[in-house]
C-alpha positions, 0 to 999 in steps of 0.5 A, spaced: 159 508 527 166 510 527 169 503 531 165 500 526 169 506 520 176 503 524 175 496 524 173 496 516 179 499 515 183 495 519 180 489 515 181 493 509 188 493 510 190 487 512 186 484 506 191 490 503 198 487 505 195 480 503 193 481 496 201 485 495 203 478 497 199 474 492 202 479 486 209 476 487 206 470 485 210 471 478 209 465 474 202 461 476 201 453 476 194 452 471 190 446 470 193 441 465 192 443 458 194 439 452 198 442 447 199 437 443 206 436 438 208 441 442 216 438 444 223 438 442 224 440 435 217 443 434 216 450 432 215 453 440 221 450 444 224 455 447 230 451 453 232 444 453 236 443 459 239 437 463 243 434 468 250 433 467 252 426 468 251 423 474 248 430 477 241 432 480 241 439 479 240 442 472 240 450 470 238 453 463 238 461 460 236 464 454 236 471 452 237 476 447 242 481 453 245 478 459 240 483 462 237 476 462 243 472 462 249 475 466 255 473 464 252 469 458 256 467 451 252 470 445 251 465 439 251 466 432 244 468 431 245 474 436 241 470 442 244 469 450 245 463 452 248 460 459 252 464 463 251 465 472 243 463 471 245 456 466 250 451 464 246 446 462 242 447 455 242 443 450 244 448 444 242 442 437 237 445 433 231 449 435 232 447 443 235 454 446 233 459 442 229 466 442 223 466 439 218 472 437 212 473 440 208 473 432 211 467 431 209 463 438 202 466 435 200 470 442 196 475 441 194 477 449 200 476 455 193 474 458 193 467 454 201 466 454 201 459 457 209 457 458 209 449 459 215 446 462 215 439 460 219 435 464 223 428 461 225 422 467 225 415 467 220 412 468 215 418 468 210 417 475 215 413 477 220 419 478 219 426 480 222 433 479 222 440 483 222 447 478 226 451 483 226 456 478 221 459 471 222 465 469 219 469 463 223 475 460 220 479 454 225 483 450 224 488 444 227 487 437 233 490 439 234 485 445 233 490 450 230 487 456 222 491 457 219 485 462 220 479 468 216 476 471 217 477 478 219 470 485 218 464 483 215 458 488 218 452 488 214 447 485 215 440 487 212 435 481 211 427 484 210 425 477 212 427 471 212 426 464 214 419 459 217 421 453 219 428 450 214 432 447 209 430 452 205 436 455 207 437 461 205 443 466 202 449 465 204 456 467 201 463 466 202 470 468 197 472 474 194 477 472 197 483 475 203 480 471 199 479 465 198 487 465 204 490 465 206 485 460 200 487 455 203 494 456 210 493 452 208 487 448 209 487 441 209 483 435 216 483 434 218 482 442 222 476 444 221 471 449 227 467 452 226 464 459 231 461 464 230 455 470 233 451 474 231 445 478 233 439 481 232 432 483 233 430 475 235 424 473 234 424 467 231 429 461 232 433 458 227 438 459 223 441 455 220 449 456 216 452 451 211 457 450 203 457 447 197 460 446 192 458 449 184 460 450 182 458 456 182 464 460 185 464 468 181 462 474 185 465 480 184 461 486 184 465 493 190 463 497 188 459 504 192 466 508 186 469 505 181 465 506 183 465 514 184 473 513 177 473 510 174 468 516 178 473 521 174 479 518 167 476 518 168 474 524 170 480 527 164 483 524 160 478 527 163 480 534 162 487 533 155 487 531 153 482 537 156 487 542 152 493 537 146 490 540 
């Protein structure tokens, strides 16, 4: 029995350490979801960014402290914008902006949706890779209260034609999504900084939305090993036993 106490508790701890690495998982890719009239100019459009000239990689920040964007330049509506984590925004009306949680309508951290709408010629002709998303929640008075966490590189073989377009889709997991819940206020600001490259074209649009489909979390193929491993053990174990 005791062996048995020892292996379980030994499974338990590798399961343990694997569901610590999943939590850095930040900003998730979710299944396509429509979110139509939702592009540049619209009322949810938070980064444009794009490449200069004849350049493949662009990066883009905006905030309401430079807790979120070091070292960037505060325009006249008291927003953050570029700085070390930017560059290349596009600062016309209503593309670089932060916009407050009521006004995006969002309700619940849980269905904060950030879809990043990517514009090269060609649209499935060309690919992008988003080397960088981040999410950052600010309260009305620009102190910075939530940031998502590591970001996973995200390589898209295809993209979008045209801007406005839905393009893909990321939430928080759930852990995120918890400690986001715990600070979120109707008066919070939502600002973002990215960063990708292989880009020939854009700009690239990333806005925010509120969706009702709820997150379905999909085990890791790490874990499904661990758990293969786990039962197999146990298998073993018991064979033995008898």
């Amino acid at each position: 029995m005791k062996y048995a106490q020892r292996l379980a508790a030994a499974i338990g701890g590798i399961f343990m350490a694997g569901a610590l690495n999943t939590v850095s998982a930040s900003l998730i890719l979710v299944a396509p979801e429509n979110f139509s009239g939702t592009g540049l100019g619209s009322a949810n459009t938070i980064l444009t960014f794009t490449s200069p000239g004849s350049t493949s990689s662009e990066q883009g920040c905006v905030g309401r402290s430079t807790a979120g964007c070091p070292l960037g330049t505060v325009n006249g509506a008291g927003d953050v914008i570029g700085g070390t984590l930017g560059g290349h925004e596009q600062t016309g009306a209503s593309q670089t902006l932060t916009r407050s949680v009521s006004s995006l309508g969002i309700d619940t951290a849980a269905n904060l949706r950030v879809v990043f709408n990517a514009t090269e010629p060609g649209g499935a002709a060309n690919g992008i890779t988003l080397n960088n998303l981040v999410l950052n929640i600010y309260s009305s008075a620009g102190v910075l209260e939530f940031s998502s966490g590591l970001f996973t590189t995200q390589v898209f073989a295809n993209t979008f034609t045209g801007v406005g377009n839905s393009g893909f889709v990321f939430a928080l997991d759930a852990v995120q999504a918890a400690a986001a819940q715990a600070i979120l206020s109707p008066t919070d600001l939502i600002g973002l900084r990215a960063s990708a490259t292989n880009a020939t074209g854009g700009p690239e649009t990333i806005f925010v939305a509120r969706t009702l489909t709820p997150v379905v979390t999909v085990p890791e193929p790490a874990s499904l090993l661990l758990l293969g491993a786990g039962l197999l053990g146990m298998s073993f174990w018991r064979r033995k036993k008898s």
